[in-house]
FIKOLZA-1660 file (N, C-alpha, C; in steps of 0.1 Angstrom, whole numbers, plus 5000, padded with zeros to 4 digits):
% residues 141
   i   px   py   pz ch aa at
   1 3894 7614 4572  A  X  N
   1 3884 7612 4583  A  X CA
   1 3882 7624 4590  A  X  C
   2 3869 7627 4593  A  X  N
   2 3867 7639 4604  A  X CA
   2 3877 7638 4621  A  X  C
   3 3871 7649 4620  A  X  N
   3 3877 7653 4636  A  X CA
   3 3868 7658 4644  A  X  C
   4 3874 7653 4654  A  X  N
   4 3857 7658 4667  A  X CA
   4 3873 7660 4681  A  X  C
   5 3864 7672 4682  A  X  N
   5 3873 7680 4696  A  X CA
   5 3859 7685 4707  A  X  C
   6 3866 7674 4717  A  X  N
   6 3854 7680 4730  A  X CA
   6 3865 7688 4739  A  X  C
   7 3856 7702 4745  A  X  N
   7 3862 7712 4755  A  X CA
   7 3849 7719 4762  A  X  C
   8 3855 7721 4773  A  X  N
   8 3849 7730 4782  A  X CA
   8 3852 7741 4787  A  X  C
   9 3846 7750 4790  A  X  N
   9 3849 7766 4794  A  X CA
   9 3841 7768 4800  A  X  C
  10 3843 7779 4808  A  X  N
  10 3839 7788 4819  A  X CA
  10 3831 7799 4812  A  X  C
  11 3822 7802 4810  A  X  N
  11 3809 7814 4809  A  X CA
  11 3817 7825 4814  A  X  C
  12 3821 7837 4809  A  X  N
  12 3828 7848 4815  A  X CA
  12 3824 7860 4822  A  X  C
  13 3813 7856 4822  A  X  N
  13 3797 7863 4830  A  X CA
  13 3784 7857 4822  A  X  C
  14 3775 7860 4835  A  X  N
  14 3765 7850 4836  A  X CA
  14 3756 7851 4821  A  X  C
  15 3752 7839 4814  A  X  N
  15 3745 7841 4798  A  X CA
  15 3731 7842 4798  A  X  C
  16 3727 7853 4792  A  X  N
  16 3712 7855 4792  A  X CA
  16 3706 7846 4783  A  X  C
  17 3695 7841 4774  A  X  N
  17 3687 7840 4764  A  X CA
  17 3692 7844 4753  A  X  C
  18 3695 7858 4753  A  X  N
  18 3701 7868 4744  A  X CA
  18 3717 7867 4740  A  X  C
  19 3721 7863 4751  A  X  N
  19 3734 7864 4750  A  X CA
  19 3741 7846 4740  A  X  C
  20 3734 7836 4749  A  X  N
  20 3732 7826 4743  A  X CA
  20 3730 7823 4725  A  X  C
  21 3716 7831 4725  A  X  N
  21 3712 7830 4709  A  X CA
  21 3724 7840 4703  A  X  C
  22 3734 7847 4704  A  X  N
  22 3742 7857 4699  A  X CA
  22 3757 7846 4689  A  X  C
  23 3759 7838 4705  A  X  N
  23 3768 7827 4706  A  X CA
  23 3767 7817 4696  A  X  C
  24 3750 7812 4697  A  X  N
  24 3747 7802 4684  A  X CA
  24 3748 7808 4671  A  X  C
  25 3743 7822 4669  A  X  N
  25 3741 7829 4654  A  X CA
  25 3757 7830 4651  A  X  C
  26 3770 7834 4660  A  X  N
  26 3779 7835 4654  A  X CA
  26 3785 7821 4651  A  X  C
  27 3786 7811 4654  A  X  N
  27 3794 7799 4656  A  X CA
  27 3783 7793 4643  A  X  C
  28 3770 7790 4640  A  X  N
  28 3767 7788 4630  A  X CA
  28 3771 7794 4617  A  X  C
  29 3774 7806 4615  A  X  N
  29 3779 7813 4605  A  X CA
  29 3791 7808 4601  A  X  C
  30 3798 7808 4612  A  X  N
  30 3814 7803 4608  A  X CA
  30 3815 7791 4614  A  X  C
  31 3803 7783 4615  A  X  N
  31 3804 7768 4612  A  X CA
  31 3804 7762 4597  A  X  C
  32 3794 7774 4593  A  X  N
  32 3791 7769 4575  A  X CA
  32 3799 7775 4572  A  X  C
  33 3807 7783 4572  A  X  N
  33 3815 7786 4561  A  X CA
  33 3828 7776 4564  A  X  C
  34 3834 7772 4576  A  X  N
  34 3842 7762 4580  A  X CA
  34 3842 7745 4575  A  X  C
  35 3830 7747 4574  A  X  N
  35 3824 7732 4575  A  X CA
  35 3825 7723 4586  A  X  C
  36 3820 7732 4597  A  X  N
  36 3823 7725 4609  A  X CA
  36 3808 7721 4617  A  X  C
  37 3809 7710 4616  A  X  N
  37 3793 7707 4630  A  X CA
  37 3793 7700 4643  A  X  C
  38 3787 7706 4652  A  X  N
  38 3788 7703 4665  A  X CA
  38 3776 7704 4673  A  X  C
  39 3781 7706 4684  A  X  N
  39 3762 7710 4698  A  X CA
  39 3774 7714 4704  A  X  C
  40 3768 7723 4714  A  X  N
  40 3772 7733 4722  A  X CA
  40 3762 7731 4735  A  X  C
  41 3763 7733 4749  A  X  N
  41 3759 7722 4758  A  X CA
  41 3761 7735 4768  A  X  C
  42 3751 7743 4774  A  X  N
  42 3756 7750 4789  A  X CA
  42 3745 7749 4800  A  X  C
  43 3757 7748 4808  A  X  N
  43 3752 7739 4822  A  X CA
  43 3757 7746 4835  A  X  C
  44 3752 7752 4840  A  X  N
  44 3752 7761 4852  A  X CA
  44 3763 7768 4850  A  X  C
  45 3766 7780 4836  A  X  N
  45 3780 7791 4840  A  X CA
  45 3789 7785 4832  A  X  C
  46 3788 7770 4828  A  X  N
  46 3797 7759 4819  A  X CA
  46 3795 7753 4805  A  X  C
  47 3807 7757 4796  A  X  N
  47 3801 7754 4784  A  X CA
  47 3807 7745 4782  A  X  C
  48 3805 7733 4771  A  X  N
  48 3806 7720 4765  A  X CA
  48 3804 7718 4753  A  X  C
  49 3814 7717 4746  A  X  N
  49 3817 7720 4732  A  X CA
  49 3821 7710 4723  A  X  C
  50 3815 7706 4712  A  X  N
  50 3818 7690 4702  A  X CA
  50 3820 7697 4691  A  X  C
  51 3827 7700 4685  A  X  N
  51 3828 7705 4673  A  X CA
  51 3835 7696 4666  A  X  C
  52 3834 7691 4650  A  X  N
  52 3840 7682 4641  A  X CA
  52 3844 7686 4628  A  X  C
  53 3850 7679 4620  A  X  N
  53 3853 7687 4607  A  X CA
  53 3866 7683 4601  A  X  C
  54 3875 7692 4592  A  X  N
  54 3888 7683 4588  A  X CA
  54 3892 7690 4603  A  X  C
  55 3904 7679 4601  A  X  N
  55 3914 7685 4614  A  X CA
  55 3921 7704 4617  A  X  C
  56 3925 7706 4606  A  X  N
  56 3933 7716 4603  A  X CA
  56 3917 7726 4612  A  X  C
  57 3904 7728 4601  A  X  N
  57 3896 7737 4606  A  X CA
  57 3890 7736 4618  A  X  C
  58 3893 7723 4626  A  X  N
  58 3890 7728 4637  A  X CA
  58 3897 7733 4646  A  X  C
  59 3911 7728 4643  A  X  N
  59 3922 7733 4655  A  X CA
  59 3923 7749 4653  A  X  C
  60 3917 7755 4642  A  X  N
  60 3919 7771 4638  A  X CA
  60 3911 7769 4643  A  X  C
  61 3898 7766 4645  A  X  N
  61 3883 7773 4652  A  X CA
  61 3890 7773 4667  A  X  C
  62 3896 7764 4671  A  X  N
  62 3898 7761 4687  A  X CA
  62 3911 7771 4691  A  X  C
  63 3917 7777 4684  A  X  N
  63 3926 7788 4686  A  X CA
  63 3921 7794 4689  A  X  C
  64 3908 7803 4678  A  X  N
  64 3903 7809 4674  A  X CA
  64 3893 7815 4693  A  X  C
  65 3888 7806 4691  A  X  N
  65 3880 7807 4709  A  X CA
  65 3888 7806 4719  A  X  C
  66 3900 7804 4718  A  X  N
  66 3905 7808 4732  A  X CA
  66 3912 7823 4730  A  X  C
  67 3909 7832 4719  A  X  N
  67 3909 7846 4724  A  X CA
  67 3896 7848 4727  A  X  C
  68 3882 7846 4721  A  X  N
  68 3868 7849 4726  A  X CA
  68 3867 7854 4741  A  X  C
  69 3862 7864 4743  A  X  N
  69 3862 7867 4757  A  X CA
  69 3847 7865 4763  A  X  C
  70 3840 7856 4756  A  X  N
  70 3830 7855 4763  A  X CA
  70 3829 7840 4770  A  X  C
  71 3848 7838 4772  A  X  N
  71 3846 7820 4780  A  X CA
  71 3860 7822 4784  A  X  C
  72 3864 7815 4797  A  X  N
  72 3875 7816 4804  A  X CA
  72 3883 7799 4805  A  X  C
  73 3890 7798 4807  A  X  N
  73 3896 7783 4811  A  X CA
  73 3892 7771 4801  A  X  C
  74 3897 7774 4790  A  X  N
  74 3896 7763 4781  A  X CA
  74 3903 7745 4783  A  X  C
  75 3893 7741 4781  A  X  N
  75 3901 7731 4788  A  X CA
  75 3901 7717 4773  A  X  C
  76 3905 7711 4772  A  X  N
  76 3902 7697 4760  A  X CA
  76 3899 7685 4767  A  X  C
  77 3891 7681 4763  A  X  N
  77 3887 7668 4772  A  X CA
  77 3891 7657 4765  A  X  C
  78 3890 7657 4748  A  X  N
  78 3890 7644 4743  A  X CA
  78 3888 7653 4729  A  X  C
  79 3897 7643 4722  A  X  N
  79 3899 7645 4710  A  X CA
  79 3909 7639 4699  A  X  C
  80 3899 7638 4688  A  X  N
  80 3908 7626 4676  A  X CA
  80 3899 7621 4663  A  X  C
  81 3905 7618 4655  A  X  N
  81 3894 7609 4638  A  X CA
  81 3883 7601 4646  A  X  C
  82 3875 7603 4638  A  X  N
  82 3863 7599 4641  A  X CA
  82 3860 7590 4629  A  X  C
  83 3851 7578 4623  A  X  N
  83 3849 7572 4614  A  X CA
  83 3833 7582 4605  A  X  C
  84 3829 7588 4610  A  X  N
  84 3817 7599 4605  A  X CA
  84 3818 7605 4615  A  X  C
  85 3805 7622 4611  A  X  N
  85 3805 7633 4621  A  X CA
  85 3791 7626 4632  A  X  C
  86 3792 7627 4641  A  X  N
  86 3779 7625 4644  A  X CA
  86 3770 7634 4647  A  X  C
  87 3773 7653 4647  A  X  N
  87 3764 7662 4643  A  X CA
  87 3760 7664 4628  A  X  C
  88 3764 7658 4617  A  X  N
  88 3765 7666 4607  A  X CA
  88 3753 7672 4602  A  X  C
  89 3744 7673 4608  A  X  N
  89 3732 7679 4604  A  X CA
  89 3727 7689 4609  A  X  C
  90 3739 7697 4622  A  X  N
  90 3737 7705 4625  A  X CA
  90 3755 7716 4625  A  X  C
  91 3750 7731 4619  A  X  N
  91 3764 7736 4623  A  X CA
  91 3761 7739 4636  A  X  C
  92 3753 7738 4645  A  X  N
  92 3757 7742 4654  A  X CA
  92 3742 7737 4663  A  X  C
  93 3742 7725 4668  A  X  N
  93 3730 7724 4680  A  X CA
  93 3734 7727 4691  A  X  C
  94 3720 7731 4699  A  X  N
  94 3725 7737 4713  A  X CA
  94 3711 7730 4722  A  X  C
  95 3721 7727 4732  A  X  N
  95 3710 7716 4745  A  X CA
  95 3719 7726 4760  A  X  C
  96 3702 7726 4761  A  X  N
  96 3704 7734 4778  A  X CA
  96 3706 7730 4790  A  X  C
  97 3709 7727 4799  A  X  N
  97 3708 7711 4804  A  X CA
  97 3712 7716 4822  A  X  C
  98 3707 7705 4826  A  X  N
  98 3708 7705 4844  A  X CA
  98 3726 7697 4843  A  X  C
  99 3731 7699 4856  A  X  N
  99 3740 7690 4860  A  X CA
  99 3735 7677 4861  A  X  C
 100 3724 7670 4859  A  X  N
 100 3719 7655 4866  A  X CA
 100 3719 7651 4850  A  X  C
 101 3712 7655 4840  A  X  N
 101 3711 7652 4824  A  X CA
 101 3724 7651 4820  A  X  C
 102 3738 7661 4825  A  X  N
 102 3747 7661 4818  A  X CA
 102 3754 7646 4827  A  X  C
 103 3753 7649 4838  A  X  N
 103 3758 7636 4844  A  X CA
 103 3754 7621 4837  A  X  C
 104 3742 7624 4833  A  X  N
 104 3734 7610 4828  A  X CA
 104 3740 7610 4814  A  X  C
 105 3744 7619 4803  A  X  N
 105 3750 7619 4793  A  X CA
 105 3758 7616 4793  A  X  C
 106 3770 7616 4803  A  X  N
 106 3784 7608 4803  A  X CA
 106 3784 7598 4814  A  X  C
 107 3772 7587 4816  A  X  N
 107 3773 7579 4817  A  X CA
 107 3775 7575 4835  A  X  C
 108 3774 7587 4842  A  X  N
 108 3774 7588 4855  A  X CA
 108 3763 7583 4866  A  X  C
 109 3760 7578 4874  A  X  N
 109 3749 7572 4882  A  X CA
 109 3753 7587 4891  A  X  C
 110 3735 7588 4899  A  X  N
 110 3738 7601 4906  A  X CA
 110 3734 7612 4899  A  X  C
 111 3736 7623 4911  A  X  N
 111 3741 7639 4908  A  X CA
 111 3754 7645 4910  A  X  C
 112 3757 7649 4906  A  X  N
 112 3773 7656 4906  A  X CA
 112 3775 7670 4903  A  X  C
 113 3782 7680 4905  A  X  N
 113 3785 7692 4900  A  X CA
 113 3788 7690 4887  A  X  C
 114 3787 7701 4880  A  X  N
 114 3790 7700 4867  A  X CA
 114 3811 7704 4866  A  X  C
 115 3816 7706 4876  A  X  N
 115 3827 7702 4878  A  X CA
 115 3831 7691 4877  A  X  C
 116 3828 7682 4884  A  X  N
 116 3836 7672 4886  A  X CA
 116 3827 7661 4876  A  X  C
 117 3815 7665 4868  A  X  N
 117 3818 7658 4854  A  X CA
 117 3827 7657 4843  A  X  C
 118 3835 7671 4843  A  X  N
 118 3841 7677 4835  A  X CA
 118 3853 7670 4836  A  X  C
 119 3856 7666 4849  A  X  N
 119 3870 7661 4859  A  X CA
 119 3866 7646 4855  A  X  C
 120 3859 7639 4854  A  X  N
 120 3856 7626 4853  A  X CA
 120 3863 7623 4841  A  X  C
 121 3852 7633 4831  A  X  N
 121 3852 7628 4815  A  X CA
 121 3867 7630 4809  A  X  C
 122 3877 7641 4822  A  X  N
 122 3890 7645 4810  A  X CA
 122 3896 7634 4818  A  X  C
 123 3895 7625 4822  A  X  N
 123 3902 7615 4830  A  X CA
 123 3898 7601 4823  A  X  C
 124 3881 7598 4817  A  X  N
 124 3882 7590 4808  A  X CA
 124 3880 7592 4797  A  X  C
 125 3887 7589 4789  A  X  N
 125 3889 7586 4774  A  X CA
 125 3870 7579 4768  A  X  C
 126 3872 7567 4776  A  X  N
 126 3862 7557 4773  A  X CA
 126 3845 7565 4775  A  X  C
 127 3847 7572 4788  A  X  N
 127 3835 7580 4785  A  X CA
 127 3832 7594 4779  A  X  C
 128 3843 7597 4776  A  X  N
 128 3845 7613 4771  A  X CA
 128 3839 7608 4756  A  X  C
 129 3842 7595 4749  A  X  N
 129 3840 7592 4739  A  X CA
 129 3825 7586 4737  A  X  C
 130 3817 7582 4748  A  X  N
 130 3802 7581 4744  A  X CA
 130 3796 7594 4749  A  X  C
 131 3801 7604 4752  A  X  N
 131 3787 7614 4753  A  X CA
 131 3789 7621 4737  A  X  C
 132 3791 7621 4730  A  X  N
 132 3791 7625 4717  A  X CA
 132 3777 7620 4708  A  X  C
 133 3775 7604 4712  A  X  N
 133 3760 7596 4704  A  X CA
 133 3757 7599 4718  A  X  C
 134 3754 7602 4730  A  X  N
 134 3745 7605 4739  A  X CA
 134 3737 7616 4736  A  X  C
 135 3746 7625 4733  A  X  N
 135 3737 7642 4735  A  X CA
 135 3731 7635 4721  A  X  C
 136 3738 7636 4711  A  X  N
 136 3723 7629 4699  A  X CA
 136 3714 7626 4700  A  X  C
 137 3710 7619 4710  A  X  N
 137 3701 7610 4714  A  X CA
 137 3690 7619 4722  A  X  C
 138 3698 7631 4729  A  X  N
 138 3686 7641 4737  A  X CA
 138 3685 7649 4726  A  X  C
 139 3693 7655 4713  A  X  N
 139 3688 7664 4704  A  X CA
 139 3671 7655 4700  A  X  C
 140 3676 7644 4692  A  X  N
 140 3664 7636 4687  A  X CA
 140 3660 7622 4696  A  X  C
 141 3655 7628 4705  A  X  N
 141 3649 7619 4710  A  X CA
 141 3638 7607 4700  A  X  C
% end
């Protein structure tokens, strides 16, 4: 069965356009050669990470980014077998997003910091586990 690992990090200075597209071109490369697929989600300075795949390759990818110096304070929100990937069509999608969309992604009424989404979702299981078919659903609308 796949594996799907959600985490968040801290931006380790502020991301350009450029800096952004640098992030997706490497993580795509060594998504396909991993076989790993995910979205990648940044939201004011904060990144949000789904990455899936066998277990083994993703926990090396997730080592692997907490030496990266372009993100600080790794954190795991949720993670475990999954019955299918639900990126698998992308190594690597990327959604830009307000605090209010990501709020509406994990199922939040309101506006919220993109803190204390992050604080919500590592506290429920139940919703850490639908924003995975949510962001889907903003990729293809």
């Amino acid at each position: 069965m796949p594996y799907q690992l959600i985490y968040s990090s801290q931006a380790s200075r502020p991301m350009t356009a450029t800096g952004l597209e640098e992030i997706l071109l490497d993580a795509r490369a060594g998504n396909n050669a991993r076989d790993i697929t995910g979205v990648l989600v940044y939201v004011d300075g904060v990144f949000l990470q789904i990455i899936e795949g066998d277990k083994e390759a993703v926990l090396r990818l997730m080592a692997s980014l907490g030496k990266d110096s372009r993100h600080n304070s790794i954190k795991i929100i949720h993670e475990g077998e999954i019955k299918e990937r639900t990126f698998a069509s992308w190594r690597m999608a990327y959604l830009d997003a307000t605090p209010e969309q990501m709020a509406a992604w994990a199922g939040l009424a309101g506006t919220a910091t993109i803190e204390s989404i992050l604080e919500d979702l590592s506290h429920s299981t139940h919703r850490a586990a639908r924003v995975p078919g949510n962001l889907l659903k903003a990729l293809a609308p």
